[in-house]
C-alpha positions as CSV (number, residue, x, y, z in Angstrom):
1,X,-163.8,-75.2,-9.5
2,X,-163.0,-71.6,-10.0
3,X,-162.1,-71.1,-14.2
4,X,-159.4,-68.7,-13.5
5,X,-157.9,-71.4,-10.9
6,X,-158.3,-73.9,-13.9
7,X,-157.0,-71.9,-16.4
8,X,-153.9,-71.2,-14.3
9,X,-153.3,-75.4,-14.1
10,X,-154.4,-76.2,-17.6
11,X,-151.5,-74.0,-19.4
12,X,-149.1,-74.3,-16.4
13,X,-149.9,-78.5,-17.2
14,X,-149.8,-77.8,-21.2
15,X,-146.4,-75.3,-20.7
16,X,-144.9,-78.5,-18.6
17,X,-145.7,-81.0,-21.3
18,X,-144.6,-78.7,-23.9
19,X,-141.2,-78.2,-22.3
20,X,-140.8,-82.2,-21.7
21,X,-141.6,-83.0,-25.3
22,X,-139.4,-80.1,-26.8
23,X,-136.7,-81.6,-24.8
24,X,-136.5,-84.8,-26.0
25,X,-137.2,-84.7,-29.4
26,X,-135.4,-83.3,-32.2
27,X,-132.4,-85.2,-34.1
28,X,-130.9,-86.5,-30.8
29,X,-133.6,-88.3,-28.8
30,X,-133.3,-89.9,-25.4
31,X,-136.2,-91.3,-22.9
32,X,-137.2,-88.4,-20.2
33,X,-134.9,-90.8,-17.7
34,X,-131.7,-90.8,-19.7
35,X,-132.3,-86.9,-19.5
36,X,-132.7,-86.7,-15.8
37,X,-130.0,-88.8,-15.4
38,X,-127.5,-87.2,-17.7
39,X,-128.5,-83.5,-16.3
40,X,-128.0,-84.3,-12.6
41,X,-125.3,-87.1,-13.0
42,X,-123.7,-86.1,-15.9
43,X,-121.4,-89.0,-18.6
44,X,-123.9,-88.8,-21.3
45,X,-122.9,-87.1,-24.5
46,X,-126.1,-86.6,-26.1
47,X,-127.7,-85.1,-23.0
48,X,-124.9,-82.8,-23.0
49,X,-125.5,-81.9,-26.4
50,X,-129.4,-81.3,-25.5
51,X,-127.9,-79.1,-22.5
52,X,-126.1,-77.3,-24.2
53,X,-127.7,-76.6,-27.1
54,X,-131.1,-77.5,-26.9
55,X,-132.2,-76.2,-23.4
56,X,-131.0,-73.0,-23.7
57,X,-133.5,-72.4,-26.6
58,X,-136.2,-73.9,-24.8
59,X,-135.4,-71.1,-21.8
60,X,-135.4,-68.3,-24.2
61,X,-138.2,-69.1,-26.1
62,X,-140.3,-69.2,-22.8
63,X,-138.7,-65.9,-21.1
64,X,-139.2,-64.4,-24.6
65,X,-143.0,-65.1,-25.0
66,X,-143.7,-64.3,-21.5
67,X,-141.8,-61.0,-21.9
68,X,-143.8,-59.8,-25.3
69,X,-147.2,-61.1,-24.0
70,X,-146.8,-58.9,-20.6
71,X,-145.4,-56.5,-22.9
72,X,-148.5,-56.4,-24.6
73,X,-151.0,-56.4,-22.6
74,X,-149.3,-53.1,-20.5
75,X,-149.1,-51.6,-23.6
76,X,-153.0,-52.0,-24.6
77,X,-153.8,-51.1,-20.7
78,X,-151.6,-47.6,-21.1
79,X,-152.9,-46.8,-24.4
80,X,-156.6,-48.5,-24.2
81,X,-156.1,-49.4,-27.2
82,X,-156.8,-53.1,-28.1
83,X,-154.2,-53.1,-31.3
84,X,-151.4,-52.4,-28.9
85,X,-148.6,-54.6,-29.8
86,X,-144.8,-54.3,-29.0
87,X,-144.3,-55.9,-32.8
88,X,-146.9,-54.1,-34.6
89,X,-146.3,-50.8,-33.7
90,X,-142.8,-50.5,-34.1
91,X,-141.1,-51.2,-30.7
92,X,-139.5,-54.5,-32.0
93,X,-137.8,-52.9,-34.7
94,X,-136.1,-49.8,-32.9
95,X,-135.3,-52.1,-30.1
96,X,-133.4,-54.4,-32.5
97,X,-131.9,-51.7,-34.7
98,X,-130.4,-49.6,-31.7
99,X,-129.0,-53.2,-30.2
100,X,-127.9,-54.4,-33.7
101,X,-126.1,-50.6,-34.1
102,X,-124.4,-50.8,-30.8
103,X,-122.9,-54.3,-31.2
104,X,-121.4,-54.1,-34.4
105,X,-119.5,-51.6,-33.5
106,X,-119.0,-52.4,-29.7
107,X,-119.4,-56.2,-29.4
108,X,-117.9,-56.5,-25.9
109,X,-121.0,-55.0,-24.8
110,X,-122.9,-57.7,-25.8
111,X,-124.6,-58.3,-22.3
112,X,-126.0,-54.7,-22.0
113,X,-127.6,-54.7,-25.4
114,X,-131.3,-54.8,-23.6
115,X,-130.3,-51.4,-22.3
116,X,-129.6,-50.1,-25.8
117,X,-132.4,-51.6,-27.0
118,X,-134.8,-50.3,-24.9
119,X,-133.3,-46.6,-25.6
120,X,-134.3,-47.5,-29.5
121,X,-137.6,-49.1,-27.8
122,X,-138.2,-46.0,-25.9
123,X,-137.5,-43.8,-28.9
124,X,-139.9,-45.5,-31.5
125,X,-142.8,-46.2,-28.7
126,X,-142.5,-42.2,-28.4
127,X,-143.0,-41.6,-32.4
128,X,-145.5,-44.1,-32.2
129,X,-147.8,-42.5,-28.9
130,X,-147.2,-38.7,-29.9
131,X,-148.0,-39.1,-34.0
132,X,-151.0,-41.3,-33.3
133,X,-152.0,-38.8,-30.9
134,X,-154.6,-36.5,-31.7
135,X,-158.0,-35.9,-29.4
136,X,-157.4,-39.9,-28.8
137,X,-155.5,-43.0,-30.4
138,X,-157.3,-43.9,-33.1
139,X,-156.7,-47.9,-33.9
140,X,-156.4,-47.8,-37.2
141,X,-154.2,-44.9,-37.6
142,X,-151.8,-46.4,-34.7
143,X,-151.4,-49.3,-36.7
144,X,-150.9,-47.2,-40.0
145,X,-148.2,-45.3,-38.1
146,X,-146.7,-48.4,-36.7
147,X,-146.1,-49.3,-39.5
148,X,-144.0,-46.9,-40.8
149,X,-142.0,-46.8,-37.8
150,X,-141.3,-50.4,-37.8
151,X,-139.9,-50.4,-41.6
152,X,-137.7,-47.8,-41.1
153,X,-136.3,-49.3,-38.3
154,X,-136.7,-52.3,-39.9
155,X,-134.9,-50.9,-43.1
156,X,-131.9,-49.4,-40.9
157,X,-131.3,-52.7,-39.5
158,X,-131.3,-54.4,-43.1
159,X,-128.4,-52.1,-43.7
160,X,-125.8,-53.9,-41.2
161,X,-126.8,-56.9,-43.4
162,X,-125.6,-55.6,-46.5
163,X,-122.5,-55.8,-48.2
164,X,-121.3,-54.2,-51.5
165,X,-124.1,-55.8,-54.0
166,X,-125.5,-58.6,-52.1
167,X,-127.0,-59.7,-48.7
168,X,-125.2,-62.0,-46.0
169,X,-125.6,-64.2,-42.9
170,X,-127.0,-61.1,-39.9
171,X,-124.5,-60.0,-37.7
172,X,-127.1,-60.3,-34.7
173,X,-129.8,-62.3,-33.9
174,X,-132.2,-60.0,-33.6
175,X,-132.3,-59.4,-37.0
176,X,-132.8,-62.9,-37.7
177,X,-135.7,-64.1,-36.0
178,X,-134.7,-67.4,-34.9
179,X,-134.3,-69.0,-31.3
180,X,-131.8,-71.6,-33.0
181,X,-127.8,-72.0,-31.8
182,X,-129.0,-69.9,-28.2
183,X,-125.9,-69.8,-25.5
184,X,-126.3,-70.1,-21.7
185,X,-125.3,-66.2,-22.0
186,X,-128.3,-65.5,-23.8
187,X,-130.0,-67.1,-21.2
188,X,-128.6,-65.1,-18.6
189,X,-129.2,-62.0,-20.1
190,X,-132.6,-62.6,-20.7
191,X,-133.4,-64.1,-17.1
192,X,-131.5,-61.2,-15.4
193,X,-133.1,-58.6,-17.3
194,X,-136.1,-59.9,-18.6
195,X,-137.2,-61.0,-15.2
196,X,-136.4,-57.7,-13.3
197,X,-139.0,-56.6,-16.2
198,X,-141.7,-58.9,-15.4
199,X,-141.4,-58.5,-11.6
200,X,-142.3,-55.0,-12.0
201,X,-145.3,-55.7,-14.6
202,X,-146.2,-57.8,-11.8
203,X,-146.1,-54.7,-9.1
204,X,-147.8,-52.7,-11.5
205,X,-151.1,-54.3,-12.5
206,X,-153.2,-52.0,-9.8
207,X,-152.3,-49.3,-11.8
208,X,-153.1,-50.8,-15.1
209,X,-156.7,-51.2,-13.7
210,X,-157.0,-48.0,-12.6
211,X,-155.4,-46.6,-16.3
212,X,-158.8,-48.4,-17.6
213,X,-161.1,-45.7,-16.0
214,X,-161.5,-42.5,-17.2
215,X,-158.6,-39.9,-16.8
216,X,-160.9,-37.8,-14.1
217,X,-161.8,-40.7,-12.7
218,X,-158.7,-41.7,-11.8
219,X,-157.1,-38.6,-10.8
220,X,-159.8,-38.2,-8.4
221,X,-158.1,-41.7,-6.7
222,X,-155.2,-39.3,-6.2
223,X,-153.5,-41.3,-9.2
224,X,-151.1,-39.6,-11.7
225,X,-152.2,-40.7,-14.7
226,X,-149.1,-39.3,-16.8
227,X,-146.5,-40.8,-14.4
228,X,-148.2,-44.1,-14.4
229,X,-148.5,-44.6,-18.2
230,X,-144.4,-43.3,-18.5
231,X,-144.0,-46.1,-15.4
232,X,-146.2,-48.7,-17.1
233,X,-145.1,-47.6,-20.8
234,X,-141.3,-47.6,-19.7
235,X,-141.5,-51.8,-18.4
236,X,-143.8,-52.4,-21.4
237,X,-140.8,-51.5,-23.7
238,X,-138.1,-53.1,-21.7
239,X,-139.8,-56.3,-22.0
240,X,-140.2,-56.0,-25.5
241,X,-136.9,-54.8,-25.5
242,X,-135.3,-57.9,-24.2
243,X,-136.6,-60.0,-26.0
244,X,-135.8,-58.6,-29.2
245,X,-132.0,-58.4,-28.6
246,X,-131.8,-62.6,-27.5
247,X,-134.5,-63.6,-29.9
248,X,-135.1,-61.2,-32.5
249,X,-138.2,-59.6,-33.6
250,X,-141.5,-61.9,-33.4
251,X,-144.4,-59.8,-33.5
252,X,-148.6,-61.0,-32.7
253,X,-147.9,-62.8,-28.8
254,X,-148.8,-59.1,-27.0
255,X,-151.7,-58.8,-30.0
256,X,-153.0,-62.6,-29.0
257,X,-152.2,-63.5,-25.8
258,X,-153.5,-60.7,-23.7
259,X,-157.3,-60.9,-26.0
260,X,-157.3,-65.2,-25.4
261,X,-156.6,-64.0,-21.2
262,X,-159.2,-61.8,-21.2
263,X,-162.0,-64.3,-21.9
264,X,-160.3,-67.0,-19.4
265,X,-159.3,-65.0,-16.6
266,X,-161.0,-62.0,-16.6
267,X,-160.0,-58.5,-16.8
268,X,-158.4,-57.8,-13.4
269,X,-154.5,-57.2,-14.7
270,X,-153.1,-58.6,-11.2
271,X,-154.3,-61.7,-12.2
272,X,-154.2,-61.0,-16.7
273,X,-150.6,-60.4,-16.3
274,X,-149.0,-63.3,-14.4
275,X,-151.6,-66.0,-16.7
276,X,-150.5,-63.8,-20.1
277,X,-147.0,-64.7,-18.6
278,X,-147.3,-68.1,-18.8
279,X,-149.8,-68.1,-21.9
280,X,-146.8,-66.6,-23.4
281,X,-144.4,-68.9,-22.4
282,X,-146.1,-71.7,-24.3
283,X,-147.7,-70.1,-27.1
284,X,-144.0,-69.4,-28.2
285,X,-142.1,-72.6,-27.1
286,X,-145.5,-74.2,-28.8
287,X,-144.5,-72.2,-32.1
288,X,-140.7,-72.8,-31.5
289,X,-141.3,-76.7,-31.0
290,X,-143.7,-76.8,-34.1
291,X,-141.0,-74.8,-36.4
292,X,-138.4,-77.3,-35.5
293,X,-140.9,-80.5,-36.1
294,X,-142.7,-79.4,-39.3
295,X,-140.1,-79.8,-41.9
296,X,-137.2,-81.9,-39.6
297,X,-134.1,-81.3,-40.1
298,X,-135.1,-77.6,-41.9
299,X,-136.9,-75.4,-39.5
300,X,-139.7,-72.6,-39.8
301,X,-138.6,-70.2,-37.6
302,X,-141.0,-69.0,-34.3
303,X,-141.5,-65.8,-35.8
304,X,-143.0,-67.1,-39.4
305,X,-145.4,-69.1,-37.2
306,X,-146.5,-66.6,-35.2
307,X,-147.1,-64.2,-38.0
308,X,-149.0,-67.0,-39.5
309,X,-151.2,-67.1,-36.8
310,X,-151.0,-63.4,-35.9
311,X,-152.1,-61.8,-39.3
312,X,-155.9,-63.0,-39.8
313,X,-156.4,-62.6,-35.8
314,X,-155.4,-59.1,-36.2
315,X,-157.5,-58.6,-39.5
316,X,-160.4,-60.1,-37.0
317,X,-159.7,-57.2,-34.8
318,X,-159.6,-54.5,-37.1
319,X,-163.2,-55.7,-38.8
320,X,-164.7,-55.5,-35.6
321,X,-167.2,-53.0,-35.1
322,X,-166.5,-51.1,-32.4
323,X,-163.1,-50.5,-34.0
């Protein structure tokens, strides 16, 4: 059988299983048929608790992942660069500072905050692309920059979480980093938005292949190469920017999703991005699940785990020699 085609099942099988098993198990358990039953019959109290609570951080965590892994691989297509990372590079953190900003001041408008956050996305992927910029991105110095741009972001945001001489609870999650006590409203803003984002990733990916080749090269397709990286660039930072006003900043998944794609499905983005989707998807719920199992009742939080993870793989990258 085809390995893409395998590929495809094995984490579509593996994201299935994941999402069963997160489901029912934590500190209320019931048997997969008391779940079915409860969620399409109703009369059950601790089913009701698991839809309430428990499901809607199950939903997040796998629009999330999907959203920063897509988000990640555009971002490395547009700027060839394989370091490219929503997280790494800064995104994340003007994304959540420019959401955090706008709801503390205006929280009715909590449902648009992925528009605000992707103005503060948009805003530190520019600083990022124009100060790296010079005959080339250079990795290293991309990362250097990114940096930068992520902790004073980062920094700005730590000051809505201070008060007179000592620090309290965030006023936003996307500051904190954790899925934990997610609403059915985050889930609708992160379906509506976050999956108008990943339809158009999906529309784009003949573009992304043609952003590999050489800028003459691909102007000699009759492609404009500056519209398509501001097209590609611009849905790149809306995912990330999504997913960083529901679920907070978790950087590494559009660093290590897009690299393990590559080697199982190829290089072709119209098939990379819809499998880094659902890579991304489980390799988040997966770190989610884990967090909340470790320690029982404490939890790690998705984010620790995946910097865990995320750190050597990135040191990995930067020791490599074409780099």
């Amino acid at each position: 059988m085809n390995k893409k085609i395998v590929s495809f099942v094995v984490v579509g099988i593996l994201l299935v299983s994941v999402l069963i098993y997160s489901s029912l198990s934590g500190s209320i358990q019931v048997s997969f048929r008391e779940l079915l039953i409860g969620l399409t019959q109703g009369g059950h109290d601790e089913v009701a608790v698991i839809r309430d609570l428990r499901l809607p951080r199950i939903i997040t965590a796998m629009m999330a992942g999907a959203a920063l892994a897509v988000s990640g691989a555009l971002l490395q297509a547009v700027m060839r660069n394989p370091l490219a990372d929503a997280g790494i590079i800064g995104i994340s953190s003007g994304a959540g500072f420019f959401s955090v900003f706008v709801v503390s001041f205006f929280p009715t408008l909590y449902f648009w905050s992925p528009i605000f956050a992707f103005i503060g996305g948009a805003i530190a992927c520019f600083l990022v692309y124009s100060l790296s910029w010079k005959s080339g991105l250079n990795p290293v110095k991309l990362i250097l920059i990114g940096v930068a741009i992520n902790a004073v972001f980062s920094g700005l945001s730590d000051t809505f979480n201070y008060r007179g001489s000592y620090t309290v609870t965030s006023i936003s999650p996307t500051t904190t980093s954790t899925l934990a006590m997610k609403s059915w409203t985050d889930v609708e803003i992160i379906l509506w938005f976050g999956g108008i984002g990943l339809l158009a990733a999906f529309c784009v990916g003949y573009l992304c292949n043609l952003l590999v080749l050489q800028d003459k090269t691909a102007k000699g397709l009759g492609i404009s190469v500056l519209r398509s990286r501001l097209i590609i660039s611009a849905i790149a930072v809306m995912l990330a920017a999504v997913s960083t006003a529901v679920a907070g900043l978790i950087a590494f998944i559009g660093l290590l999703v897009p690299h393990m794609a590559r080697q199982l499905v190829g290089t072709d983005y119209k098939i990379l991005l819809p499998f880094t989707a659902l890579a991304g998807a489980l390799l988040l719920l997966l770190a989610d699940t884990l967090g909340r199992m470790i320690i029982a009742p404490n939890e790690i939080p998705a984010s620790i785990i995946m910097a865990i993870i995320g750190g050597p793989f990135l040191i990995i990258l930067l020791r490599r020699k074409e780099l």
